[in-house]
Residue, then its C-alpha position, 0 to 999 in steps of 0.5 A: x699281445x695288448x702290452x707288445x702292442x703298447x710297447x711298440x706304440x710308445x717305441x714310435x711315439x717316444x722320440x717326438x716329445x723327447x726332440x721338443x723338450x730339445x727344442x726348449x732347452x735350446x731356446x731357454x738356453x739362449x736367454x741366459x747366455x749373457x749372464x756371466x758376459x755383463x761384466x764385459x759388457x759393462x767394461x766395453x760400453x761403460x755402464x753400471x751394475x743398475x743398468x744389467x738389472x735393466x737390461x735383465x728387466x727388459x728380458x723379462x718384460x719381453x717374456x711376460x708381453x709375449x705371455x700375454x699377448x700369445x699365451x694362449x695362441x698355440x691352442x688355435x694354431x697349434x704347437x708347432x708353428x709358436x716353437x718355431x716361432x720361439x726360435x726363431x727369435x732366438x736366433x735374431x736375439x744371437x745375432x744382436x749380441x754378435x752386432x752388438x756395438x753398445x747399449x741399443x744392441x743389449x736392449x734389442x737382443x734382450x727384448x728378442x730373447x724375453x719374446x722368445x722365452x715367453x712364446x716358448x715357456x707355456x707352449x713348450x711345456x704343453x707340447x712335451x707333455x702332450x707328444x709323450x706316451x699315456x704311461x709316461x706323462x707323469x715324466x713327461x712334466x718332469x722332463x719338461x720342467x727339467x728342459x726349462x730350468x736345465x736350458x737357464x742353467x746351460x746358458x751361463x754355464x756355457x758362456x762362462x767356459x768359452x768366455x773364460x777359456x776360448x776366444x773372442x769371449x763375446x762373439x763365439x758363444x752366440x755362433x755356438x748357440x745359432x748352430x744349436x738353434x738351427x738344429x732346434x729348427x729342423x727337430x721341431x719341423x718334423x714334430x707331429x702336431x698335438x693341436x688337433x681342431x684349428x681356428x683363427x685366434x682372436x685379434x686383440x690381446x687376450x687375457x689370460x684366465x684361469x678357471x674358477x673351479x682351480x683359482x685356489x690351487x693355482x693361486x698356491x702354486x703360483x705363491x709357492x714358485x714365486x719366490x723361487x723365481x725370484x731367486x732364480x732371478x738373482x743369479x741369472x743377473x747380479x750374481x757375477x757382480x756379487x761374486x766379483x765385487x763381495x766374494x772377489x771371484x773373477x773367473x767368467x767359467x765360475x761365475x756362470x758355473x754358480x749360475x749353472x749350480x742353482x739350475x741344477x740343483x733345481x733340476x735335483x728338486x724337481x727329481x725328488x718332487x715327482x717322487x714326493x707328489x705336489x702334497x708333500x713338494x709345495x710346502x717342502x720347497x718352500x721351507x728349503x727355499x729358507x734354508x737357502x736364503x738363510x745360507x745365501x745371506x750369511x755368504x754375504x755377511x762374511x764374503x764366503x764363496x763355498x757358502x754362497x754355492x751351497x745356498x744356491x744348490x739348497x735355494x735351487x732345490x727348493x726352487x725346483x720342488x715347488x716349481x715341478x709340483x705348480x706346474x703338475x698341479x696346474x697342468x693336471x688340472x687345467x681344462x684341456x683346450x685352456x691348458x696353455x693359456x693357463x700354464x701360459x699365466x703361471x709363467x707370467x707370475x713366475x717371470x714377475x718374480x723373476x724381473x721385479x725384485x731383481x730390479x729392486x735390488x738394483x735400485x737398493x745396490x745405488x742406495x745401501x750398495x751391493x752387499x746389503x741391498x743383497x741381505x735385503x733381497x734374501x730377507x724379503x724372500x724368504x718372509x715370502x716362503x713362509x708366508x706361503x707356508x701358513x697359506x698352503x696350510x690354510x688351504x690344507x686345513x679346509x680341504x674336505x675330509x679335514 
């Protein structure tokens, strides 16, 4: 009777926190959406390739301002009201791309979509976790780290197709995406609330601080996903000027399926790290992660596309074994009215990763050009994950009973 019982419990509860993690990956998807677009861009308004490492730049400062300033606001006013938030300054970033008549616009748009990104990131997460059933919320992770990396690897994947195939390349995919976007809206309107005990949050910036009795096992998790991030940074930037300018592919629906390729390969990781647990995911993502820069520098080196999908799908599994298992451990671990907040600084150092190396690259594509500053880029990567490596197996070394 007790399991009848349990079972239609989790029939009604099941819905809420599969429409949220919707809700997260509409909004993640409208960050990506100009992936593949910039080279139309740079040919409408005349702009380098340094400067689309700019604009991405601005993306991330908005991510990491929002994470910041509000990482942890939803635990005072609740989940809901930050991921209505998030999406509506989604919508306004589409509307900026859909005025857009140069550079202003770009920076605008871009900087809405960072805010976006940043307010959802931490919040999202929390939510998808907290409104799914007791017996799920081991998936419940996975699903909500699938929803953000699946929404990033949608975007360009979408924007690739309907700039390639359909018409008014740079118009119609951000129609699309408000249309998504207000069907976001409405789901997260009747989501029920998890934030049970309301107050007022503090008026001034809050720093975002992580627990002392969990500092050593964040401080693994977030080595472990930031050289994942950092790659995811690449192909979610400069890859269509790789693939354009050293690989000679100029098809918009291919460029944004090789961005799609890593987040889905991601996904796949993420898949295989719930099965494997986050002993066996962190240092496991990190030597695949590698393998990947080894094939990603090698595609490079000889102007190889075959080779460049398959160190992007071997990176994003990589990318995303590591990255379920930080997020578990994190989550898991976090005390639970500072869970955001501190999933809410995990995410920051991500977005870190994300926005600095791809802005050295861009720095070093000016420099040494563009298939270099890419060999560059993936060498530093992967002395990251190695490094990360001998950390973990330090922290395994002086876990008790060793």
């Amino acid at each position: 009777m007790d399991s009848r019982r349990d079972d239609a419990d989790d029939g009604e509860r099941g819905w809420p926190y599969l429409a949220a993690a919707y809700a997260f990956v509409v909004t993640m998807c409208g960050t990506t959406l100009p992936t593949p677009l910039y080279s139309l861009y740079q040919r409408e308004f005349g702009f380098s390739s340094f400067m689309v490492t700019v604009i991405f730049a601005v993306y991330a400062a908005g991510v990491i301002v929002a994470l910041l300033l509000l990482g942890s606001v939803s635990d005072f006013i609740g989940r809901r009201p930050v991921m209505l938030a998030a999406l509506v300054l989604s919508g306004l970033s589409a509307v900026c791309f859909l005025l857009a008549q140069g550079l202003p616009e770009l920076f605008a748009g871009r900087t809405l979509s960072g805010l976006s990104a940043g307010l959802a990131t931490g919040t999202a997460t929390v939510t998808v976790i907290e409104l799914a059933p007791e017996r799920r919320r081991r998936g419940a992770t996975l699903l909500a780290t699938a929803a953000n990396l699946g929404g990033l690897g949608l975007g360009p994947l979408l924007a690739g197709v309907l700039a390639e195939y359909a018409p008014a390349p740079l118009k119609l995919v951000f129609v699309v995406d408000l249309v998504l976007v207000a069907v976001g809206a409405a789901v997260v309107l009747a989501l029920p609330e998890t934030v049970r005990r309301r107050s007022r949050p503090p008026l001034r910036p809050q720093r975002l601080r992580v627990p002392k009795e969990m500092r050593s096992t964040f401080t693994a998790a977030a080595m472990a996903g930031f050289a994942g991030f950092a790659t995811l940074g690449l192909f979610t930037s400069v890859s269509p000027t790789f693939l354009s300018e050293v690989e000679g592919e100029h098809n918009l629906a291919v460029a944004g399926a090789v961005a799609f390729s890593v987040f889905a390969a991601s996904i796949a990781g993420q898949a295989l790290g719930g099965r494997l647990g986050p002993g066996r995911s962190l240092p496991g993502g990190c030597a695949v992660l590698v393998a990947g820069m080894a094939a990603i520098a090698v595609s490079l080196a000889i102007a190889s596309l075959e080779l460049l999908v398959l160190g992007a799908v071997i990176a994003g599994t990589g990318q995303g074994l590591s990255f379920h298992a930080a997020v578990r451990v994190v989550t898991e671990r976090s005390p639970a009215d500072h869970r955001a907040e501190v999933t809410s600084a995990l995410f920051v150092l991500m977005y870190l990763a994300i926005s600095i190396p791809v802005i050295g690259v861009g720095a070093l594509t000016v420099a040494v050009g563009l298939r270099s500053a890419g060999l560059i880029f993936t060498g530093c990567v992967a002395l990251l994950a190695v490094a990360t490596l001998v950390r973990l197996r330090a922290l395994s070394a002086e876990a008790p009973g060793r």
